[in-house]
C-alpha positions as CSV (number, residue, x, y, z in Angstrom):
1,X,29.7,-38.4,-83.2
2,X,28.9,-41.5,-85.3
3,X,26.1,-43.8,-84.6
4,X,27.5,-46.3,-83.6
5,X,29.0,-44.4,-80.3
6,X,25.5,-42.9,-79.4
7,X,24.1,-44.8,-76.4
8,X,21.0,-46.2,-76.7
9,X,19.0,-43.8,-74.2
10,X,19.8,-41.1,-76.9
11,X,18.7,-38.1,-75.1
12,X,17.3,-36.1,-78.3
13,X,14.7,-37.9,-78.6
14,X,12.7,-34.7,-78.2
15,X,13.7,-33.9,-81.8
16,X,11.8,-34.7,-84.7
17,X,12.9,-33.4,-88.1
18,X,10.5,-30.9,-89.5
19,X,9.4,-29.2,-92.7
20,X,10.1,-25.4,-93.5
21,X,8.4,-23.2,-90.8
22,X,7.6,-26.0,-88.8
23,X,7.4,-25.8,-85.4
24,X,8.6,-29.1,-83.1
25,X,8.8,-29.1,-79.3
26,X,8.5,-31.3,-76.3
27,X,8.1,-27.9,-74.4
28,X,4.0,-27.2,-73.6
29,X,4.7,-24.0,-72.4
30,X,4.4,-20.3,-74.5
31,X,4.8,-17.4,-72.8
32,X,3.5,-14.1,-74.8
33,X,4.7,-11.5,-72.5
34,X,8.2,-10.4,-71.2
35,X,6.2,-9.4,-67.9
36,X,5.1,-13.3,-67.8
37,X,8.9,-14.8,-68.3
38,X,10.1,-13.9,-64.2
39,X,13.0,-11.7,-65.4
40,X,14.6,-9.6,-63.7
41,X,13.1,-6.1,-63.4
42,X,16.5,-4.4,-64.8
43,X,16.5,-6.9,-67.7
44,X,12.8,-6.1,-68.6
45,X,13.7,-2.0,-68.2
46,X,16.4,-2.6,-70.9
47,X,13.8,-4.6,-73.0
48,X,11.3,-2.1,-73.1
49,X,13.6,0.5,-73.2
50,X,14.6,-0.8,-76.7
51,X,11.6,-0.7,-77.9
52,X,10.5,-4.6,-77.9
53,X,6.8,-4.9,-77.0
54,X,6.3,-8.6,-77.3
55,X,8.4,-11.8,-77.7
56,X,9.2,-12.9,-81.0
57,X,7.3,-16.6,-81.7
58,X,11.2,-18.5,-80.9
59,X,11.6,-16.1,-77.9
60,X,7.7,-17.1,-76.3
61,X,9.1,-20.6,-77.0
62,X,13.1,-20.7,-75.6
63,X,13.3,-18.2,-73.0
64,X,11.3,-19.8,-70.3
65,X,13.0,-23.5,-70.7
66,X,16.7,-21.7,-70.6
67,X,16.0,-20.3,-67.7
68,X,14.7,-23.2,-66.4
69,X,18.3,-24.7,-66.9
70,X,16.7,-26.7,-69.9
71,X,19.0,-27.7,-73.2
72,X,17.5,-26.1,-75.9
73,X,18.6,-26.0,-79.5
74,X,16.2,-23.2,-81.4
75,X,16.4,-22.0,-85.0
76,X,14.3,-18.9,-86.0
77,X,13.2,-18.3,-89.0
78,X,15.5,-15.4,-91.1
79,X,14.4,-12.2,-91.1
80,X,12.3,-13.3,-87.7
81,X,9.9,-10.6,-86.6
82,X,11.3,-8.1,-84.2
C-alpha cells in the first residue's frame, strides 16, 4: 500500500522502528509462566509434556495479546531460546 492511500488515523502507530535486539511494544504486559497465560489445561499438558518450562522472551510478550484478539506482528530473534 503506498502512502499516499494510507488514511490518516494510521493504525500502526504502535510501531516504532528499532535497532538489533531491540525490543518495542505498546503492550505493558509480560507474562513469565505458561500457568499465568489462562490456557487451556490440555494445551499446557502438551506444553509441559514437550518439555518447555518457561516462555521464550517473544512468547511472555505475544501470547497474552493474541489471545486477547489483539493484532500482533512479532519477530524473534534467530536461534531464539527454547
Amino acid at each position: 500500500m503506498s502512502d499516499e492511500s494510507r488514511p490518516e488515523n494510521d493504525q500502526n502507530e504502535g510501531l516504532k522502528p528499532t535497532e538489533d535486539s531491540e525490543i518495542t511494544t505498546n503492550w505493558d504486559e509480560c507474562t513469565t509462566t505458561f500457568d499465568s497465560m489462562d490456557l487451556k489445561e490440555e494445551l499446557l499438558r502438551g506444553i509441559y509434556g514437550y518439555g518447555f518450562e518457561r516462555p521464550s522472551a517473544i512468547q511472555q510478550r505475544a501470547i497474552k495479546p493474541v489471545l486477547l484478539g489483539r493484532d500482533v506482528i512479532a519477530q524473534a530473534q534467530s536461534g531464539a531460546d527454547w
